[in-house]
C-alpha positions as CSV (number, residue, x, y, z in Angstrom):
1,X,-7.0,-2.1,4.4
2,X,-4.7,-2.4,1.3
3,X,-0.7,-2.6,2.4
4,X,1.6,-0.4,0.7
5,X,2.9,-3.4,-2.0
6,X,-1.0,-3.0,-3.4
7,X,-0.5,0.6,-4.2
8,X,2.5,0.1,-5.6
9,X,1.4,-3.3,-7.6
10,X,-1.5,-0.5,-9.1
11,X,1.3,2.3,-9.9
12,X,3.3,-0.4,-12.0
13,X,-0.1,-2.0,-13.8
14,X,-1.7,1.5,-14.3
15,X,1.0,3.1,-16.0
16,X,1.3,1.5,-19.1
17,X,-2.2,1.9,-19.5
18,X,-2.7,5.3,-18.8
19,X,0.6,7.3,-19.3
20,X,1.1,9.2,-22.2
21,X,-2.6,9.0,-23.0
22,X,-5.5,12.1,-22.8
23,X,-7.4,10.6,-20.7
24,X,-11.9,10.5,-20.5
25,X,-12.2,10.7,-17.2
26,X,-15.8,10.3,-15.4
27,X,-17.7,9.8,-12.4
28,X,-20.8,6.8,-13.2
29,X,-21.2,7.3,-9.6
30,X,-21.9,10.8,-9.6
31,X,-20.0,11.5,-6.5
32,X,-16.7,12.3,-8.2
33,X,-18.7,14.6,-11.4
34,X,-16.5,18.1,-10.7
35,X,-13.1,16.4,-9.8
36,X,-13.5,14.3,-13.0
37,X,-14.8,17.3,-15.3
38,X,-11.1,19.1,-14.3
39,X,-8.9,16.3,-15.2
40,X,-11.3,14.8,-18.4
41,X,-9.5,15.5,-22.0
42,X,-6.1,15.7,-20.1
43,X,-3.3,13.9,-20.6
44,X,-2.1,11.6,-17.6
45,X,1.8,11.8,-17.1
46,X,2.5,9.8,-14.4
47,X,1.0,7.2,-11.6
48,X,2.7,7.2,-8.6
49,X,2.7,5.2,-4.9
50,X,3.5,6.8,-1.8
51,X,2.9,4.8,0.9
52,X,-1.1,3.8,0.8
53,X,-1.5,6.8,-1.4
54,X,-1.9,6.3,-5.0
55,X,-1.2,10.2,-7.2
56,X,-2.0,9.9,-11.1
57,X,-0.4,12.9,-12.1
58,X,-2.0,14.9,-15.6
59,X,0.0,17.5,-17.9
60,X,-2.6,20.3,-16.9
61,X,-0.6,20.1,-13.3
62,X,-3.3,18.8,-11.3
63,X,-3.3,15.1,-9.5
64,X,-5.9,12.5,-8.7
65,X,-5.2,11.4,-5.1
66,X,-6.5,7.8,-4.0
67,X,-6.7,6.5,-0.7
68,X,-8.5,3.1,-1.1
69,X,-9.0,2.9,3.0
70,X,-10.9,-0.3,4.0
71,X,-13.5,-0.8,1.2
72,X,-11.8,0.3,-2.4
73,X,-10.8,-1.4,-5.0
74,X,-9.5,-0.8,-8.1
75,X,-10.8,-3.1,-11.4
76,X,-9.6,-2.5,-15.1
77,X,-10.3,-4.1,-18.6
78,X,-8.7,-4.0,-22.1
79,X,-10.6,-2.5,-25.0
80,X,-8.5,-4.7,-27.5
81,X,-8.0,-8.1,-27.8
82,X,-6.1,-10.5,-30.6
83,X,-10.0,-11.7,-31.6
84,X,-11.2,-8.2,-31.6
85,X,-9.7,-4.9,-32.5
86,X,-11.5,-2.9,-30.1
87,X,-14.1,-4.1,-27.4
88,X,-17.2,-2.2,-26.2
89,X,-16.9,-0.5,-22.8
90,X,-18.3,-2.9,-20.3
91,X,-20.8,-0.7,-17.5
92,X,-19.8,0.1,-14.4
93,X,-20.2,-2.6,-11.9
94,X,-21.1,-1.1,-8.6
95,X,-20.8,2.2,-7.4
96,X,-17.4,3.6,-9.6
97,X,-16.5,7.0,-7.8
98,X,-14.1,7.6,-10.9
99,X,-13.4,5.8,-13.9
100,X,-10.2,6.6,-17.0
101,X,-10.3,5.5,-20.3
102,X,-7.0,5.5,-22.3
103,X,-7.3,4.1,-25.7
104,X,-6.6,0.6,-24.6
105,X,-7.8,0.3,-21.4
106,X,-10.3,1.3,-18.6
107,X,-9.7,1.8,-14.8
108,X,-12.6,1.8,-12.4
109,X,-12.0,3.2,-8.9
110,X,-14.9,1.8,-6.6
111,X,-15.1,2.9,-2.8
112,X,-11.8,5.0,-1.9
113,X,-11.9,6.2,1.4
114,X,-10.3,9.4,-0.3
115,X,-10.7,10.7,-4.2
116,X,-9.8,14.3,-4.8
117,X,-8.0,16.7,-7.4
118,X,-5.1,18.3,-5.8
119,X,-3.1,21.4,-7.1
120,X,0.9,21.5,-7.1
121,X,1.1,22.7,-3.5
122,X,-1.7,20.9,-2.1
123,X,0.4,17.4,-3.5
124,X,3.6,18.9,-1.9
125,X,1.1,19.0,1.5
126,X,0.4,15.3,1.1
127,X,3.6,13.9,0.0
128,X,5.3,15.9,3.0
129,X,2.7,14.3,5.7
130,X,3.7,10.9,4.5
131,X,6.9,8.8,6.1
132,X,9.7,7.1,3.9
133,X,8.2,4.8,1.6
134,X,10.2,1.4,2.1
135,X,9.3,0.6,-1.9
136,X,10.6,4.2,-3.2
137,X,13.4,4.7,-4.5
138,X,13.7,8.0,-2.8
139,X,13.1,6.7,0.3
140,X,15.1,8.3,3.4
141,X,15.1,5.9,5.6
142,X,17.6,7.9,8.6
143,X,14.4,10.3,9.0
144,X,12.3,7.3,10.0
145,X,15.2,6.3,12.2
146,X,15.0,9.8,13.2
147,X,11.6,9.4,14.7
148,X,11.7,5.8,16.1
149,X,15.2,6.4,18.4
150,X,13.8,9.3,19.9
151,X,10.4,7.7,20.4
152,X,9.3,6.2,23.6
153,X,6.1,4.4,21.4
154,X,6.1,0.7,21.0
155,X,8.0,0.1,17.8
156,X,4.3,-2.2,16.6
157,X,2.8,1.1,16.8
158,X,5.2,3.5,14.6
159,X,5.5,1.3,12.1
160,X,1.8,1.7,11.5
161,X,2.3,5.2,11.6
162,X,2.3,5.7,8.1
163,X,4.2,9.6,9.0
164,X,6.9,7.3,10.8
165,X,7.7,4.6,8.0
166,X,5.0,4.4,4.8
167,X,3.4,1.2,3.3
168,X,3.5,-1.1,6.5
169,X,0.3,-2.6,7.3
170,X,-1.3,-5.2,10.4
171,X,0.0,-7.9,8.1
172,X,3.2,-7.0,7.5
173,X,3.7,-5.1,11.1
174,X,3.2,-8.4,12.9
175,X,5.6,-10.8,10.7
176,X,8.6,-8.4,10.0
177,X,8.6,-8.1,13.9
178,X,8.5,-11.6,14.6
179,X,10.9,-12.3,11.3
180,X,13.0,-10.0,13.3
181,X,12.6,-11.2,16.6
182,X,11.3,-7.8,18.3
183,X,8.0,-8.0,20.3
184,X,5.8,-5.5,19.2
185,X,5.6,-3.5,22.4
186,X,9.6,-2.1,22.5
187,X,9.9,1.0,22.6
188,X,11.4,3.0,20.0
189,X,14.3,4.3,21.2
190,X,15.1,1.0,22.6
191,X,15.8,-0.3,19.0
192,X,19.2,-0.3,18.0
193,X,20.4,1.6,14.7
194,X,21.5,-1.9,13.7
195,X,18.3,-3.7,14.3
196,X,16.4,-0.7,12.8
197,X,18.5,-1.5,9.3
198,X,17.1,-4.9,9.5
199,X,13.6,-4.0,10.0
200,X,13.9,-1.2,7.3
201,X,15.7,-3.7,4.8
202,X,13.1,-6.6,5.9
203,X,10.4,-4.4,5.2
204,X,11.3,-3.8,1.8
205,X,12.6,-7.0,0.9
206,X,8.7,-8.7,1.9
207,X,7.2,-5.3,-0.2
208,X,9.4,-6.3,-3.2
209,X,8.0,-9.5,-3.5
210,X,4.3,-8.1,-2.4
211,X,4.7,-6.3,-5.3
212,X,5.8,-8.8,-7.6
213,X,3.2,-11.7,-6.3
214,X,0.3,-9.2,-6.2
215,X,0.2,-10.9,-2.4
216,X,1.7,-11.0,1.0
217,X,4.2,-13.8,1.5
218,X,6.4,-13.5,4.1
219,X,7.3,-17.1,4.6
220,X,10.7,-18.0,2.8
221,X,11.1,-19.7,-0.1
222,X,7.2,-20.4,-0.6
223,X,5.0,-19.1,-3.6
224,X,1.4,-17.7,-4.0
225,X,-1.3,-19.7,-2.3
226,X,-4.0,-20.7,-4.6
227,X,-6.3,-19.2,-1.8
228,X,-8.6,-16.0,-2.9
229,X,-5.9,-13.8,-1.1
230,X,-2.8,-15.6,-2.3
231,X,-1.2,-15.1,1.4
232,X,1.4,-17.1,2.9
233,X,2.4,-15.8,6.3
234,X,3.9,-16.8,9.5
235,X,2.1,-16.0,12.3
236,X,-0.6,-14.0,11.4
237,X,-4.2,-15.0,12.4
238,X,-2.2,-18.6,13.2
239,X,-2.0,-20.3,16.5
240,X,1.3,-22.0,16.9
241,X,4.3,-20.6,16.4
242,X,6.2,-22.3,13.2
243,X,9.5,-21.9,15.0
244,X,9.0,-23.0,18.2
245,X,5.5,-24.2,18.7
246,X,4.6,-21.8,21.3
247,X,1.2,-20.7,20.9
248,X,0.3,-17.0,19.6
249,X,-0.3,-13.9,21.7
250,X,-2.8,-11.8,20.2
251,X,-3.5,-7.9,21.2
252,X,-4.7,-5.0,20.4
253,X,-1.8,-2.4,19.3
254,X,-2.8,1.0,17.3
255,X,-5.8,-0.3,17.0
256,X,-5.2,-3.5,15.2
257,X,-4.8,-6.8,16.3
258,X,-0.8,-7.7,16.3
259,X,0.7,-11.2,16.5
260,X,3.3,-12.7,19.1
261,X,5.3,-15.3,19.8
262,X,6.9,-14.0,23.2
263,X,9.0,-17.0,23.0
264,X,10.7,-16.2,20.0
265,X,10.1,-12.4,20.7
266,X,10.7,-12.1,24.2
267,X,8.8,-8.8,26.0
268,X,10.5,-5.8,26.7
269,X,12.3,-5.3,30.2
């Protein structure tokens, strides 16, 4: 599933295609026609990330809410070029649950897990259910503070718990806990305000450059991989610790499979 620096990489490549513009907006699929027939004709105002949630906001006060979940993806294409002033639309490739043409450009939304028109107070619903983003600028991060010191949940499992902190996924989970040197299964309120700062301020500095590298890279100092994924990582899905050699614990935690070096992250008393 898609980390929280891929929503926010989409937000910030999206909205200079799309803001500002009256928007066609469709459904080749079929399964998005009578979301798509409210918003078509209208012009989009804003994209937005919260979290794993991606909000294209239009001037007729309704928003497009995408949740890409395991399986979506988002593809776009220009309709200019310096050879040729304006390119045909390209069909759909695969099954595109929405697709927005701007006068430039075209974004094609294939598989979300969630695609849906919400009303004002039906977007103030979802933005409340949904913890401090560690990539907003809004972010509040004493209210996920808030929830973790008074939690006796392992601190691996409320950082998934996208109403706890937003935008931290299995990848980044397992190395800001072992960049940090906390094993996974603390418990909340065993975390220390001071060592929450650095998890919080971890957390966005690894996001940032997510963002940036259209990639995870948590290892310092490092750029892109020329891999398909362009990850460079730790400990996770390796076997030896970098740091000390000691091989990787592996276990099931929320669901997902968390990495450990209890040498460098000693257990929990």
């Amino acid at each position: 599933m898609p980390e929280g620096h891929t929503l926010h990489r989409a937000a910030r490549d999206h909205s200079p295609m799309l803001v500002g513009q009256q928007l066609q907006v469709s459904s080749p699929q079929g399964r998005f026609a009578a979301g798509a027939a409210q918003l078509d004709g209208h012009q989009c105002t804003a994209v937005e990330a919260y979290g794993k949630h991606l909000v294209y906001r239009f001037a007729n006060h309704q928003a497009l809410h995408i949740h890409l979940g395991l399986f979506g993806r988002f593809r776009t294409a220009k309709l200019f070029s310096k050879l040729s002033p304006k390119l045909p639309v390209k069909e759909p490739r695969g099954a595109v649950r929405v697709r927005m043409i701007s006068t430039t450009h075209v974004v094609d939304i294939n598989g979300p897990n969630t695609c849906e028109v919400l009303d004002p107070p039906q977007l103030a619903a979802l933005i409340a259910r949904i913890g401090p983003d560690v990539l907003r600028s809004d972010a509040e991060p004493d209210l996920a503070w808030t929830r973790i010191s008074k939690s006796r949940v392992a601190i691996g499992q409320l950082l998934m718990d996208q109403a706890v902190v937003a935008g931290i996924g299995n990848i980044y989970r397992s190395e800001i806990l072992w960049r940090q040197k906390v094993h996974p299964k603390t418990p909340g309120n065993q975390i220390t305000r001071a060592l929450f700062d650095q998890l919080w301020n971890d957390a966005v500095l690894l996001l940032e450059i997510g963002v940036k590298n259209n990639a995870i890279i948590t290892v310092d100092g490092v750029k892109k991989s020329r891999s398909k994924y362009g990850e460079r990582v730790n400990i996770f899905g390796k076997l030896v610790c970098p740091a000390c050699a000691t091989n990787i614990e592996t276990f099931d935690l929320a669901t997902r499979r968390v990495f450990v070096c209890a040498t460098c992250q000693p257990p929990p008393a």
